[in-house]
Backbone as CSV, one residue per row, in Angstrom:
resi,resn,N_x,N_y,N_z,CA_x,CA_y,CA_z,C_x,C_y,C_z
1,UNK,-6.678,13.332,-17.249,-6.465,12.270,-16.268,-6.188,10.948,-16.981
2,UNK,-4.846,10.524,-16.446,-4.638,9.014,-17.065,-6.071,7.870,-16.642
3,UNK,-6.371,6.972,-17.876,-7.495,6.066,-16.990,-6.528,4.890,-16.379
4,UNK,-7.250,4.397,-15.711,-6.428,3.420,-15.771,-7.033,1.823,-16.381
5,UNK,-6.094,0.665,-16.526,-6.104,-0.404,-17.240,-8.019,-0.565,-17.080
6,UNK,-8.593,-1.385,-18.325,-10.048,-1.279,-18.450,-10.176,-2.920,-17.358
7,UNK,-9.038,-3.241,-17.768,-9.470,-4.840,-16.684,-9.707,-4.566,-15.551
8,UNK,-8.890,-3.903,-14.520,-9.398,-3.011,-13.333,-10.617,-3.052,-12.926
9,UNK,-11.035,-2.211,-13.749,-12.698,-1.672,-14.236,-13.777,-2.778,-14.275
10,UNK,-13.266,-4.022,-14.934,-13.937,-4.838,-15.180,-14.108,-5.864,-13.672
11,UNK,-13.192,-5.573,-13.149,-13.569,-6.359,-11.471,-13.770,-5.694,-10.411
12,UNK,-14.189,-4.227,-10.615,-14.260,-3.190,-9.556,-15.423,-2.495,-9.553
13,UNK,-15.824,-2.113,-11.117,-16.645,-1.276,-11.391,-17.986,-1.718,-11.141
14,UNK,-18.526,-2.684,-10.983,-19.717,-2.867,-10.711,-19.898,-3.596,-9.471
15,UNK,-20.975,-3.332,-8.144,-20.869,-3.979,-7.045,-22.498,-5.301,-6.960
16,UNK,-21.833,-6.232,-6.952,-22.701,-7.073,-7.013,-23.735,-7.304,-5.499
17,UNK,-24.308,-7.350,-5.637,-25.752,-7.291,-4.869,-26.682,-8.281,-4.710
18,UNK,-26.836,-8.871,-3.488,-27.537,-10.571,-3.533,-28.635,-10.075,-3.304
19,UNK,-29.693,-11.323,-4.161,-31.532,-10.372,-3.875,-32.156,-11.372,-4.030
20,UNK,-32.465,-12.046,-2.761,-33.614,-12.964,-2.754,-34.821,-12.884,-3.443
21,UNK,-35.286,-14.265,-4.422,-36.423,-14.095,-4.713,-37.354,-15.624,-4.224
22,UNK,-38.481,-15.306,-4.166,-38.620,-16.280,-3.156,-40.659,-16.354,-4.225
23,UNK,-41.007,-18.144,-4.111,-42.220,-18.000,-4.900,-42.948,-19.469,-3.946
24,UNK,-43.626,-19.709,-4.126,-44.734,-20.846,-3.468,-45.261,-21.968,-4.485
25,UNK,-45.050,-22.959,-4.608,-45.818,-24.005,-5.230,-46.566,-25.177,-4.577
26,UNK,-47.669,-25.486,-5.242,-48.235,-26.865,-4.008,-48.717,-27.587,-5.386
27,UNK,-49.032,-28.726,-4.878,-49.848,-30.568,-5.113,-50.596,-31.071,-4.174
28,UNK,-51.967,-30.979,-4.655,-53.282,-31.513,-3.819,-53.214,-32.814,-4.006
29,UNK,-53.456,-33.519,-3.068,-53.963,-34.795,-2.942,-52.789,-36.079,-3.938
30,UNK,-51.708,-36.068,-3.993,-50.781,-36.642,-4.945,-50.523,-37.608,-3.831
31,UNK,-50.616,-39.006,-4.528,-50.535,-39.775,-3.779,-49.243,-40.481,-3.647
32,UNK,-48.280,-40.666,-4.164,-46.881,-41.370,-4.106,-45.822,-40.066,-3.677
33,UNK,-44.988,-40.735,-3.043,-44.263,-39.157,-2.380,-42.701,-39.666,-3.081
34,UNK,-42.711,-40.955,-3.762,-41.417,-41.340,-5.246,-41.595,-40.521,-6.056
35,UNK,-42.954,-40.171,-6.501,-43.421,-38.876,-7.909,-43.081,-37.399,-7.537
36,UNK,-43.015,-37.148,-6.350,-43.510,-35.782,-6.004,-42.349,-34.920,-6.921
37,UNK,-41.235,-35.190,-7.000,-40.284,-34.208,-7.168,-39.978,-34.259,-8.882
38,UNK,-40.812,-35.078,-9.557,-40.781,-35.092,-11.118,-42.552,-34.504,-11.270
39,UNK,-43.302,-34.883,-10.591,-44.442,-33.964,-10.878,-44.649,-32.557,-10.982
40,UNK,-45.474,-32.396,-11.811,-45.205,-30.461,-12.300,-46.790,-30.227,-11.030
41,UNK,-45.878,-28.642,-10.344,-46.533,-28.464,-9.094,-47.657,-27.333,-9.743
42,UNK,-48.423,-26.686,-8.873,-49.410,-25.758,-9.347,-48.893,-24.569,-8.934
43,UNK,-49.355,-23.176,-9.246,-49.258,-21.947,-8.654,-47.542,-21.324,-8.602
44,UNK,-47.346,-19.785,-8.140,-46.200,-19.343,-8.250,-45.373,-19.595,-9.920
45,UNK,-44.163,-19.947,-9.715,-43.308,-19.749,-10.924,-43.916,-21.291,-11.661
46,UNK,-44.493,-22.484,-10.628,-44.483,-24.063,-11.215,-45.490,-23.435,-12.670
47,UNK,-47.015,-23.097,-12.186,-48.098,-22.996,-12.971,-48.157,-24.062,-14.078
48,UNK,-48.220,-25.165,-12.757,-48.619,-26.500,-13.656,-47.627,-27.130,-14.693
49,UNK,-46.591,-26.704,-14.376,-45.693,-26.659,-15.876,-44.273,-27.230,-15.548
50,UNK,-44.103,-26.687,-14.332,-42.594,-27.173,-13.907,-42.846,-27.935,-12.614
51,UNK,-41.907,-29.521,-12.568,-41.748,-29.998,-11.532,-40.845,-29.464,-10.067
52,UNK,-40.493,-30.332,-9.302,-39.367,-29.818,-8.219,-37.964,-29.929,-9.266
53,UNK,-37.302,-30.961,-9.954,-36.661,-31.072,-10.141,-36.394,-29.544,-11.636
54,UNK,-37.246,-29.427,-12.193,-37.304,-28.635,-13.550,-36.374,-27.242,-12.639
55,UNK,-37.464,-26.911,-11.154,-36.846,-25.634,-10.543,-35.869,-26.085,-10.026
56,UNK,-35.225,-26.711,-9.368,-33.725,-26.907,-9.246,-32.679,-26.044,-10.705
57,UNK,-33.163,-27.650,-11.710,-32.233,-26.520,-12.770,-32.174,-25.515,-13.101
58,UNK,-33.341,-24.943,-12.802,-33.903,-23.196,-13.226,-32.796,-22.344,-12.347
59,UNK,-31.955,-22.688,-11.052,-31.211,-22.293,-10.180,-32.267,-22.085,-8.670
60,UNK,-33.397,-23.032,-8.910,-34.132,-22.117,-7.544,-33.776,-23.557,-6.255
61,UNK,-33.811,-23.497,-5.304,-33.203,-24.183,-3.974,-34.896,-24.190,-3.594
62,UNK,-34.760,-25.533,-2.878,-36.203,-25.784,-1.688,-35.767,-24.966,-0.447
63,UNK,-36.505,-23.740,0.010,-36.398,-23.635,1.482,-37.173,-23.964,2.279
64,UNK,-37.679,-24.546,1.985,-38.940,-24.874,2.483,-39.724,-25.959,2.404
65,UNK,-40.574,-27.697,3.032,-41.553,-27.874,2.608,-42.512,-28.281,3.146
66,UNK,-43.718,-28.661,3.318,-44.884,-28.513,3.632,-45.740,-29.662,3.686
67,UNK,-45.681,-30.843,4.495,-46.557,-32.103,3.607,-47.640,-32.349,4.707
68,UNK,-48.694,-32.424,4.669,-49.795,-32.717,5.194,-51.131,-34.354,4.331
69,UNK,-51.089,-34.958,5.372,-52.108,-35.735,5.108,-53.316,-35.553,4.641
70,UNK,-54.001,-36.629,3.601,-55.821,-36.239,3.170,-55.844,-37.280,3.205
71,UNK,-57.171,-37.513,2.812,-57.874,-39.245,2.306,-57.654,-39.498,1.299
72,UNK,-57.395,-38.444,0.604,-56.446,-39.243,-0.830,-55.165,-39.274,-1.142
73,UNK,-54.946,-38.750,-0.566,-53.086,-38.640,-0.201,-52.243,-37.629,0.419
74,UNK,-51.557,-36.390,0.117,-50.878,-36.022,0.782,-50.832,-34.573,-0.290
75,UNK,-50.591,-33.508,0.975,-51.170,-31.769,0.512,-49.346,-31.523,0.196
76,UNK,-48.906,-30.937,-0.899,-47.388,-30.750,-0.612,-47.268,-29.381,-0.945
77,UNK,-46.501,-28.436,-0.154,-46.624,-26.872,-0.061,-44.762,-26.926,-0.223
78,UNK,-44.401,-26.362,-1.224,-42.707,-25.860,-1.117,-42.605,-24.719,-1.671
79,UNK,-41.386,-24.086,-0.676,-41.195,-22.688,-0.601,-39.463,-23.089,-1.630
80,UNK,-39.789,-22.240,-2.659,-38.710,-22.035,-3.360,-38.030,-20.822,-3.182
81,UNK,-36.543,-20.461,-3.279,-35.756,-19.076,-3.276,-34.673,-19.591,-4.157
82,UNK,-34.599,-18.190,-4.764,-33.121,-18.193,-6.079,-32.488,-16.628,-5.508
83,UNK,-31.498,-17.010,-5.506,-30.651,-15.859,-5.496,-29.758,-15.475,-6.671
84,UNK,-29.990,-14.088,-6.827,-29.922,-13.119,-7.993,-28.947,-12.266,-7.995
85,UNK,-27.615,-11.978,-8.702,-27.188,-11.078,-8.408,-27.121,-10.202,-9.139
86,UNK,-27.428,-8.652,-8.769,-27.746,-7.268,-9.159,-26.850,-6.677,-9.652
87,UNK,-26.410,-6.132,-10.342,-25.029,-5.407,-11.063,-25.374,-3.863,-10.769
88,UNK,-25.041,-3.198,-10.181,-25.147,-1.686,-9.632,-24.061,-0.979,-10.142
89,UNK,-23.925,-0.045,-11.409,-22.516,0.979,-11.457,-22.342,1.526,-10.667
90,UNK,-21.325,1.900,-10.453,-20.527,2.929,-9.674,-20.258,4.102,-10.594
91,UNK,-19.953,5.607,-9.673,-19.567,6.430,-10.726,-17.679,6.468,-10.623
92,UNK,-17.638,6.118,-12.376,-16.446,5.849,-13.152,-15.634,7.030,-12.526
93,UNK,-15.560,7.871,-12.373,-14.626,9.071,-12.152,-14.352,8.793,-10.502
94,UNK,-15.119,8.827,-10.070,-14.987,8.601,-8.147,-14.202,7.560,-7.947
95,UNK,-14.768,6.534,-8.625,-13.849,5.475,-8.432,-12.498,5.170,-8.529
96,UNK,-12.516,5.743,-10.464,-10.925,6.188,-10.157,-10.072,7.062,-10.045
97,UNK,-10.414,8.435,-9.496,-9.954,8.920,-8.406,-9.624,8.729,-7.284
98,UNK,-10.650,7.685,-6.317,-10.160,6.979,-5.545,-9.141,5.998,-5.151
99,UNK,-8.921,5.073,-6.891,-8.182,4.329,-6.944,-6.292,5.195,-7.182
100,UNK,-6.612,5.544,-7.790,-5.383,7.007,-7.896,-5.054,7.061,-7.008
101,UNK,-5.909,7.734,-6.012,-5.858,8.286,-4.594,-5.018,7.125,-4.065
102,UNK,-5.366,5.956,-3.568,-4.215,5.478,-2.644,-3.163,4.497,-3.518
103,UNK,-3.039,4.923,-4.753,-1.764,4.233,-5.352,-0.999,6.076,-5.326
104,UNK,-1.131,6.664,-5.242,-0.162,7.938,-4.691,-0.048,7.692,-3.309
105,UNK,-1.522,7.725,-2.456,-0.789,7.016,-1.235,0.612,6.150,-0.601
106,UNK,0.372,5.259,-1.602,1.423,3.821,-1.732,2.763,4.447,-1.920
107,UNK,2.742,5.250,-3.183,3.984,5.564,-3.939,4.547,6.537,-2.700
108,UNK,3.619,7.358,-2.064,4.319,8.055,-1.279,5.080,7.843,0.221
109,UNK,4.393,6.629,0.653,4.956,5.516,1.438,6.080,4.799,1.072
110,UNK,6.410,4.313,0.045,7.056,3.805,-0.459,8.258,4.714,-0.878
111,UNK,8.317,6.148,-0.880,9.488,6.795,-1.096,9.831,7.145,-0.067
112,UNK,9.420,6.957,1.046,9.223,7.787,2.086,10.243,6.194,2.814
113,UNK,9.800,5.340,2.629,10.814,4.296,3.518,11.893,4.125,2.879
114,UNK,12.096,4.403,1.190,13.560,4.260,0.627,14.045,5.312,1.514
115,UNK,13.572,6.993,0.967,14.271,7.983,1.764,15.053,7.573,3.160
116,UNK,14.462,6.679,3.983,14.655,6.411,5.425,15.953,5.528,5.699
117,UNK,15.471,4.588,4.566,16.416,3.625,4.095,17.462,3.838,3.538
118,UNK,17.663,4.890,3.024,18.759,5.155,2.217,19.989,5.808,3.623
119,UNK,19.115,7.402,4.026,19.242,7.998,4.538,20.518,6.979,6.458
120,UNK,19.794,5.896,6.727,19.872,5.342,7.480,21.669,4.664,7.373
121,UNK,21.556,3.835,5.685,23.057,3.563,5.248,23.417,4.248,4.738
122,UNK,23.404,5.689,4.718,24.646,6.856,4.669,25.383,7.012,6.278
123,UNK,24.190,7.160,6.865,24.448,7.627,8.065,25.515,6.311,9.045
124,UNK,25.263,5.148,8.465,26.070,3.888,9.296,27.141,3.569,8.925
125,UNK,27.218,4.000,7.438,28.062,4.282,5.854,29.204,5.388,7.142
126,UNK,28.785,6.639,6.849,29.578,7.726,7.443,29.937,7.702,9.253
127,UNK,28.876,7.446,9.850,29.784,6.999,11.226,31.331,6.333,11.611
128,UNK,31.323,5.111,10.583,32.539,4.651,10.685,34.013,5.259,10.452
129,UNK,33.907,5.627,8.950,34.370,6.997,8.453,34.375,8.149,9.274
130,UNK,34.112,8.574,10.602,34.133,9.822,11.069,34.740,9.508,12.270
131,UNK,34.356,8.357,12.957,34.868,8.006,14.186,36.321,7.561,13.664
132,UNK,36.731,6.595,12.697,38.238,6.715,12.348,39.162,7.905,12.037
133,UNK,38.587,9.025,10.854,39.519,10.293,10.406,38.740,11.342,11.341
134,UNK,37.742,11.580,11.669,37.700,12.887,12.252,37.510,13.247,13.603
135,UNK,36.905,11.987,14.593,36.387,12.359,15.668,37.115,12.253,16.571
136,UNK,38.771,12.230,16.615,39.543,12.493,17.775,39.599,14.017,17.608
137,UNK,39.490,15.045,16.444,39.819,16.161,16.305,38.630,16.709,16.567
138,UNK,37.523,16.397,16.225,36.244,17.307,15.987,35.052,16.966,16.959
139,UNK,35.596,16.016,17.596,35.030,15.654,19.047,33.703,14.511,18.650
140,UNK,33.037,13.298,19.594,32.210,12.724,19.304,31.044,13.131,19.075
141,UNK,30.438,14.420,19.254,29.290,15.196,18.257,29.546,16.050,17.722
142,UNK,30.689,16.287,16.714,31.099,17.086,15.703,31.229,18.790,16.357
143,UNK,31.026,18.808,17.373,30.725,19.999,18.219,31.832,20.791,18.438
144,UNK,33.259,19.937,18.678,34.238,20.676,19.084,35.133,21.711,17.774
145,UNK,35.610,22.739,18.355,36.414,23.291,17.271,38.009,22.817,17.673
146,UNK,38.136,22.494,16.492,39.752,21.861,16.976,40.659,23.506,16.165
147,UNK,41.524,23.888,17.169,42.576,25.267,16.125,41.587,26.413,15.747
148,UNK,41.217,26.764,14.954,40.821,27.815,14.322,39.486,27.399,13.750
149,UNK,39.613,25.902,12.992,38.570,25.544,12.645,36.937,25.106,13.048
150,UNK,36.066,25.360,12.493,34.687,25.541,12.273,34.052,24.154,13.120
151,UNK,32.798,24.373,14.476,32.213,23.017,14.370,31.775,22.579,13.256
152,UNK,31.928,21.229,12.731,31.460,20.598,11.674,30.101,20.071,11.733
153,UNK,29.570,20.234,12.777,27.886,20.517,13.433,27.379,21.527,12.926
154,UNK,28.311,22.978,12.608,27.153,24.069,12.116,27.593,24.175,10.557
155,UNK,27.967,23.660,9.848,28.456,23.686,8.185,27.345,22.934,7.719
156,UNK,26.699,23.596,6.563,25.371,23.023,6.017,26.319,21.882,4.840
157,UNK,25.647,21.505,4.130,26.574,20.674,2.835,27.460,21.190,1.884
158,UNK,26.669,22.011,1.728,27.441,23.030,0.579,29.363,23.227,1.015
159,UNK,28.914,24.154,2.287,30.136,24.503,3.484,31.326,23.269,3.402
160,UNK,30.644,22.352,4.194,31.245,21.142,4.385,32.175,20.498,2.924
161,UNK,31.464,20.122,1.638,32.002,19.979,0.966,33.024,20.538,0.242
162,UNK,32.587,21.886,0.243,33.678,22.765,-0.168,34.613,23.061,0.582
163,UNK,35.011,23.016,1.853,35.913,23.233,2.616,37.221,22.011,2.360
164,UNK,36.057,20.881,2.345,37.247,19.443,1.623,37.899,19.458,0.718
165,UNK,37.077,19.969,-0.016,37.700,20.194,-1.426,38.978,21.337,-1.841
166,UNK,38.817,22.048,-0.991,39.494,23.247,-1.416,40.744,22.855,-0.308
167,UNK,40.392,22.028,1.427,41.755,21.519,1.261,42.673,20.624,0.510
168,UNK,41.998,19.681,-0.341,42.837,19.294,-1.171,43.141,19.448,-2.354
169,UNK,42.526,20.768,-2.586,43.346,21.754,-3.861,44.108,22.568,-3.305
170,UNK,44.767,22.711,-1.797,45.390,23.585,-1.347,45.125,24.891,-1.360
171,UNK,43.726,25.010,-1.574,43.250,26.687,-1.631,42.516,26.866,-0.167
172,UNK,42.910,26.373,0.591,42.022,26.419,2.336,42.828,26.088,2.766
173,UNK,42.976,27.244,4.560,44.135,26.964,5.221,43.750,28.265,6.391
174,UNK,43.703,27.638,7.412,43.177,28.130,8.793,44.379,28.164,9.437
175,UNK,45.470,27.544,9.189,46.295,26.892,10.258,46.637,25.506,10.089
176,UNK,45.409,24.881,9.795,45.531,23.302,9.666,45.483,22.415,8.680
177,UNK,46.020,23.287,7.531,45.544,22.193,6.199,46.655,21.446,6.197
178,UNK,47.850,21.317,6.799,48.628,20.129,6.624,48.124,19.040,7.393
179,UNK,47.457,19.289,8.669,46.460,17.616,8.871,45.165,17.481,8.534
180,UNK,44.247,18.579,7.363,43.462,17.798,6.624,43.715,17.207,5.716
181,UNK,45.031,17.904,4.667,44.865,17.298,3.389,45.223,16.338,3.649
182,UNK,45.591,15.111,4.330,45.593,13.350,4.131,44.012,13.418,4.209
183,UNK,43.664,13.854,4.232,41.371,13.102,4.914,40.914,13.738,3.502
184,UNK,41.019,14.631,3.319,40.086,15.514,1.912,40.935,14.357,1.071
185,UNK,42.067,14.437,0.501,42.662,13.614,-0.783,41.977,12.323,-0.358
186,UNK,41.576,11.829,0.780,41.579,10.235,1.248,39.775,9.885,0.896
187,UNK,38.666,11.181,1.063,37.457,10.918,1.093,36.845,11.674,-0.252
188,UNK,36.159,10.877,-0.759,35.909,10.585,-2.308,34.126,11.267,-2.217
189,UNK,33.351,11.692,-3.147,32.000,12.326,-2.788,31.021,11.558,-2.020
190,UNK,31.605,10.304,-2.166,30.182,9.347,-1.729,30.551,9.371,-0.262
191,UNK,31.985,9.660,0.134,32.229,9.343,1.998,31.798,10.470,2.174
192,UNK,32.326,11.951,1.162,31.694,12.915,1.712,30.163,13.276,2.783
193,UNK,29.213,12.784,1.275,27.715,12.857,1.773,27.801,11.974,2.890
194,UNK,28.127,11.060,3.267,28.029,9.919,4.287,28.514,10.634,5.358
195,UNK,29.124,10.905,5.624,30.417,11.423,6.860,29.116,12.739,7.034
196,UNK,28.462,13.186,6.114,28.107,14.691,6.907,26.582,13.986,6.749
197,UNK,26.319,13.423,6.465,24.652,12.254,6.741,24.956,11.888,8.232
198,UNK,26.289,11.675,8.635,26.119,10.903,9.982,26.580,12.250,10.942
199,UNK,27.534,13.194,10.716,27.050,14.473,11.641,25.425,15.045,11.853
200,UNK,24.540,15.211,10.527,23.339,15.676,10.756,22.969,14.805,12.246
201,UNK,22.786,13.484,11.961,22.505,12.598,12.780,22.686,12.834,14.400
202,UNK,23.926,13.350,14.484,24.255,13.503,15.921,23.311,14.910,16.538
203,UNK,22.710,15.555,15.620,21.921,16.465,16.274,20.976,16.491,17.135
204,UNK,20.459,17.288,17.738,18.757,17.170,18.285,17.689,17.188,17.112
205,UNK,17.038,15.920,17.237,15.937,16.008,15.903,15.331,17.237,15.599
206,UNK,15.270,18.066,16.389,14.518,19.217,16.131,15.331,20.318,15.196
207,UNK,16.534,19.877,15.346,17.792,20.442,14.410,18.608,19.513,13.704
208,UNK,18.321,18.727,12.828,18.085,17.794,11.864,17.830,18.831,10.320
209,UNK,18.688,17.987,9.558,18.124,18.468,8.178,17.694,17.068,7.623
210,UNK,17.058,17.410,6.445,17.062,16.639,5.276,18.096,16.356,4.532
211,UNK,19.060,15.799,4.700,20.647,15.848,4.184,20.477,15.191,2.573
212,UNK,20.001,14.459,2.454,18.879,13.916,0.922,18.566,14.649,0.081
213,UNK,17.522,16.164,0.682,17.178,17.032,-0.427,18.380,18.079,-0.263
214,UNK,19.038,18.560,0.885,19.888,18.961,0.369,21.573,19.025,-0.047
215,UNK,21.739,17.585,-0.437,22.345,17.397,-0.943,22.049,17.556,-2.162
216,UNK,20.535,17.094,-2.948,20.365,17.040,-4.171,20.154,18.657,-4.198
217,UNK,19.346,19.467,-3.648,19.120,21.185,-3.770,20.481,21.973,-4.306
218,UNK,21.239,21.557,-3.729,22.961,21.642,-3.798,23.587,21.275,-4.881
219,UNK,23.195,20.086,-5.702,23.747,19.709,-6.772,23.177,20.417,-8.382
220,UNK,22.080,20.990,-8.097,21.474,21.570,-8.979,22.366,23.027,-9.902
């Protein structure tokens, strides 16, 4: 299995995870409430050691605070929380398998609207081309037999091409190769496929080919 690029990996592979942590500090009886937030608090993460401001830089946020009156000054209770984020692997193979998974998705979408696309300007390609040289003879859904000759509705590609061809090598002749060969000498391979891209077309979808693969099945 190809891996794929490690940078990928590096912004995918691990899912980050927010995780509150949350601790309690207080100050008995502190009398100026200008000091409070440079004074080192008691209990939880402070333990006498760190002020409000020290836990700020530490990354921790006030959610909380708490101030109550005494006779000597004022009770201060703050609820601190830091948020943490967790690095969790994923398993490497699932992942990119998964990731595989819908870049074949993609690719297969993506051939799938050229195919359509392509398929679409053959077919608008060859309409024009058919309604000028062929469709007073072969009728507006390729259906009619004009003389002797074949609906051009039931000739797969193969048929079709070779029948052109061979009228304008003069080796085909029903009756009517003196008014094909001006159209065979006149239509070159690319009007070919086009001209019989836009007969498929006139079918009932349910009798529709793939004129795409087999044209290419054909060329093999």
């Amino acid at each position: 299995m190809k891996f794929l690029p490690s940078l990928i990996f590096t912004s995918i592979l691990t899912l980050s995870l927010a995780q509150a942590q949350t601790t309690m500090c207080f100050k008995e009886n502190h009398k100026s409430i200008s000091t409070i937030e440079t004074t080192s608090l008691n209990g939880g993460e402070c333990q006498n050691q760190k002020s409000v401001q020290d836990m700020k830089k530490e990354g921790w946020s006030v959610a909380d605070i708490d101030i109550s009156k005494t006779e000597n000054g004022s009770n201060y209770i703050y609820i601190f929380k830091k948020e943490e984020l967790v690095l969790s692997s994923v398993n490497e193979k699932a992942l990119e398998e998964k990731i595989l998974q819908r870049l074949e998705e993609r690719k297969t979408l993506e051939l799938a609207t050229k195919k359509k696309e392509v398929k679409m300007r053959m077919s608008k390609d060859g309409k024009k081309l058919y309604i000028n040289k062929c469709q007073s003879c072969h009728g507006e859904k390729a259906n009619e037999i004009y003389g002797t000759s074949r609906a051009l509705s039931e000739l797969n590609f193969f048929d079709f091409k070779t029948t052109l061809r061979d009228y304008g090598l003069g080796e085909y002749d029903r009756g009517q190769a003196f008014v094909m060969l001006p159209y065979a000498n006149l239509m070159d391979s690319r009007d070919i496929k086009n001209v019989y891209s836009y007969i498929n077309s006139l079918k009932p979808k349910e009798n529709q080919k793939d004129t795409q693969k087999e044209i290419i099945e054909e060329a093999k």
